[in-house]
BAVOBA-444798 format. One record per residue (C-alpha): residue number from 1; residue in three letters; z, x, y. Coordinates in steps of 0.2 Angstrom, whole numbers. Each point is the difference from the previous one (the first is absolute). Layout:
SITE num residu    pz    px    py
SITE NUM    ALA     Z     X     Y
...
This chain:
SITE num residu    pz    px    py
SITE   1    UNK   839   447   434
SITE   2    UNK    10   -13     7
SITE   3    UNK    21    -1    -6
SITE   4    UNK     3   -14   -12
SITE   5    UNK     9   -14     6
SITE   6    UNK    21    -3    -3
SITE   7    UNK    -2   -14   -14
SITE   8    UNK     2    -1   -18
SITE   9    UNK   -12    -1   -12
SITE  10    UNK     5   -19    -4
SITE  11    UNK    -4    -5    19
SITE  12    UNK   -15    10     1
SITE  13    UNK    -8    -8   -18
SITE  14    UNK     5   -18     9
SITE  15    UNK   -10     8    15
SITE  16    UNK   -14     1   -11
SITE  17    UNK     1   -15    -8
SITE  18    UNK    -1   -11    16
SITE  19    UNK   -13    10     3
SITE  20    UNK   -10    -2   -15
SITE  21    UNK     1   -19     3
SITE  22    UNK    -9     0    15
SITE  23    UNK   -17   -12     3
SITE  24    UNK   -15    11    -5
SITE  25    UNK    11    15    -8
SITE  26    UNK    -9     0   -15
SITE  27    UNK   -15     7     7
SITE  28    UNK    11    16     6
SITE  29    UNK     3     2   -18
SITE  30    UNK   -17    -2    -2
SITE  31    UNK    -5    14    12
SITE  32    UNK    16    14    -9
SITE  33    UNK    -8    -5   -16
SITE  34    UNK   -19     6     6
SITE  35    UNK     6    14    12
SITE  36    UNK    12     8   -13
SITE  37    UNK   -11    -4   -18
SITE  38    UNK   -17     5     7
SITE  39    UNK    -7    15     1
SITE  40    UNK   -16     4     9
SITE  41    UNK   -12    13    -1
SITE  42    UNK   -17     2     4
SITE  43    UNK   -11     9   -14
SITE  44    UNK    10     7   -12
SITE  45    UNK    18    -2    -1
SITE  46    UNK     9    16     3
SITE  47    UNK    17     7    -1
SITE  48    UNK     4    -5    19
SITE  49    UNK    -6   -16    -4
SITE  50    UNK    13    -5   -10
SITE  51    UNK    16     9     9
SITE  52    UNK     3   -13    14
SITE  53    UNK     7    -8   -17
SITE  54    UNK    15    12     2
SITE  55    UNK     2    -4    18
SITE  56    UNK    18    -5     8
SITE  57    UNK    -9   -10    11
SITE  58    UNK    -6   -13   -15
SITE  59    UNK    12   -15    -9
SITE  60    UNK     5     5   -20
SITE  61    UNK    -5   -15   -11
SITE  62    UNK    21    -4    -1
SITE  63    UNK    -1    -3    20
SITE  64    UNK   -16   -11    -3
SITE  65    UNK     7    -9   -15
SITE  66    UNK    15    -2    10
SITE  67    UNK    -9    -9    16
SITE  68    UNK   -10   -12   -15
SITE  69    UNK    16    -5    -8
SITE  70    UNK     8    -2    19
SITE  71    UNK   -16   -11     4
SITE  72    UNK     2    -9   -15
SITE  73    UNK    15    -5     3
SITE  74    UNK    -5   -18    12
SITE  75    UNK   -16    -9     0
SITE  76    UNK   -14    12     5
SITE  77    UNK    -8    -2    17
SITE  78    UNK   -15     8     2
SITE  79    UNK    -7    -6    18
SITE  80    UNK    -9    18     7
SITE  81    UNK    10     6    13
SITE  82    UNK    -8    11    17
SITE  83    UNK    -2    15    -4
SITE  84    UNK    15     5    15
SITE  85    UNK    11   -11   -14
SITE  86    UNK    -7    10   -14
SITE  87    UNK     5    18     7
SITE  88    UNK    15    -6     6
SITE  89    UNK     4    -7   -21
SITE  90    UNK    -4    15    -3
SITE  91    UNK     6    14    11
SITE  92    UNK    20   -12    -4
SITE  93    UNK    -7     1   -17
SITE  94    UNK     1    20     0
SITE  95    UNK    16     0    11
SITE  96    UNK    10   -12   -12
SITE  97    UNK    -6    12   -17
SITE  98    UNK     4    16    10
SITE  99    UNK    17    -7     5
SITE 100    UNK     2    -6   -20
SITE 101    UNK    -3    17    -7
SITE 102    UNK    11     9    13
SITE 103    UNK    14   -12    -7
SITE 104    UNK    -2     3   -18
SITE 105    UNK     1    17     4
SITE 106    UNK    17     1     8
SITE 107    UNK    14    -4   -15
SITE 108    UNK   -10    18    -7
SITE 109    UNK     4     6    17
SITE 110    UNK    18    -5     1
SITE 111    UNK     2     7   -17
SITE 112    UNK    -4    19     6
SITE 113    UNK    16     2    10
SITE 114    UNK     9    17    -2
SITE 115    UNK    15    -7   -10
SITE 116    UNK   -10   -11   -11
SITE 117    UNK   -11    14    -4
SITE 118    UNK    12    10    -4
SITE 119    UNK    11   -10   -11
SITE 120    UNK    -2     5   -19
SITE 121    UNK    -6   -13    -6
SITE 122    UNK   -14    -5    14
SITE 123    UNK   -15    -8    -8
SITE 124    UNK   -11   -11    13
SITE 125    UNK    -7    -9   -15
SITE 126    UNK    15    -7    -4
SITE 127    UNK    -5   -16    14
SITE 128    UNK   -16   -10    -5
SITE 129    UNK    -2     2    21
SITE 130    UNK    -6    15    -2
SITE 131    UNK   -14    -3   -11
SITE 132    UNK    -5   -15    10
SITE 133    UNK   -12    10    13
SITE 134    UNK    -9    10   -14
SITE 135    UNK    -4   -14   -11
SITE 136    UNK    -5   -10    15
SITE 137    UNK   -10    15     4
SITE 138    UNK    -5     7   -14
SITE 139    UNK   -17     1    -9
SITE 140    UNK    -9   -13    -9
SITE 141    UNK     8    -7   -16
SITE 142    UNK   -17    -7    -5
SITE 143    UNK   -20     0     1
SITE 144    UNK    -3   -18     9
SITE 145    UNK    -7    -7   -16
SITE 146    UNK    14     1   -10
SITE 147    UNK    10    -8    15
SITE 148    UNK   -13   -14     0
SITE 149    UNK    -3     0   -19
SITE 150    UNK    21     0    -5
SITE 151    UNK     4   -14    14
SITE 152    UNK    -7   -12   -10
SITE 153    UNK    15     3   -15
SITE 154    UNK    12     5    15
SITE 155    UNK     0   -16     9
SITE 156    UNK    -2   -14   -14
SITE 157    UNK    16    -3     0
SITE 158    UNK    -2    -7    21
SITE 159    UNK   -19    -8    -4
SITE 160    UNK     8   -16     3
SITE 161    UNK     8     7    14
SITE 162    UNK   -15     5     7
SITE 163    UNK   -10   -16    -2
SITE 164    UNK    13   -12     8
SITE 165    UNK     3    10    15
SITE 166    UNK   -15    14     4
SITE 167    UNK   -14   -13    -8
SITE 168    UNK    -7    13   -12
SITE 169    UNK     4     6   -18
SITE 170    UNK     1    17    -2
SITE 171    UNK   -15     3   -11
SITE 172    UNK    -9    -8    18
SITE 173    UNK     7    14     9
SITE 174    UNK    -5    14   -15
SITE 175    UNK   -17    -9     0
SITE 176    UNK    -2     4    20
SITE 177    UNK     6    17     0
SITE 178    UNK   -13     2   -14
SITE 179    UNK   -12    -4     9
SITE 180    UNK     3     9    14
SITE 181    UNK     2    15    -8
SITE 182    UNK   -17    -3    -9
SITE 183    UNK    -7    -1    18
SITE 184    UNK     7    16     5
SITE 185    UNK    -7     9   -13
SITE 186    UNK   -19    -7     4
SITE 187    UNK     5     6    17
């Protein structure tokens, strides 16, 4: 494993969010989103099946959500790049998350020094950055329905929002992500 480059975590997400902009980066999410939600079997599903869902090697839905929201951020261009482009948006892609949660994880670092440790009153849960990389992290908060069924009361606040500058409501977007999960489960 490569060592993670001298940056904070600030320029590395700024990294990642030029990144994200680029023509045809959408369909890179597109490729985490099938590579890291699908699993495939032949026959029936077993056990080994399923474990490449507790690989290192695949994005968390935070680090998806996070390259959406990024993407989201400027008008979407989705030309299809070659496919040298592509593994290039992706192999950065990897780099930039790697580099992200190696910087998360060093204000917990710094905060196991001999004299802090040994202070009295040491608690590393007393800085909110130490929490950051395990909530990141962590494990799912939610089944996807209810994400997709409570974004409807969520976001109505930013409807309007969301019409004048994306072009869709948010019941567009809960309607589309309905439907593709009613083609996943015909799948």
């Amino acid at each position: 494993m490569r060592e993670p480059e001298l940056k904070t975590e600030n320029e590395f997400f700024s990294e990642l969010e030029a990144l994200c902009t680029s023509p045809g980066y959408m369909h890179v999410i597109a490729y985490f989103c099938w590579r890291d939600n699908t699993i495939s079997f032949d026959g029936d599903m077993k056990v080994e099946d399923v474990l490449q869902q507790f690989s290192m090697e695949r994005l968390v839905r935070t680090e998806i959500s996070t390259l959406i929201g990024l993407a989201a951020k400027s008008e979407m261009d989705i030309t299809l790049p070659s496919p040298q482009k592509i593994q290039e948006y992706i192999e950065k892609t990897e780099s930039i998350l790697l580099d992200i949660h190696h910087a998360m994880m060093v204000p917990v670092i710094e905060s196991f020094t001999a004299q802090k440790t040994s202070a009295e009153k040491f608690n590393l849960f007393k800085s909110g950055s130490a929490l950051r990389e395990p909530i990141f992290y962590g494990g799912e908060g939610a089944y996807l329905f209810q994400y997709r069924d409570l974004s409807l009361k969520k976001y109505v606040n930013d409807d309007g929002w969301f019409q004048a500058n994306k072009g869709y409501s948010i019941k567009q977007a809960n309607d589309i992500v309905s439907a593709i999960a009613g083609v996943q489960k015909k799948s």
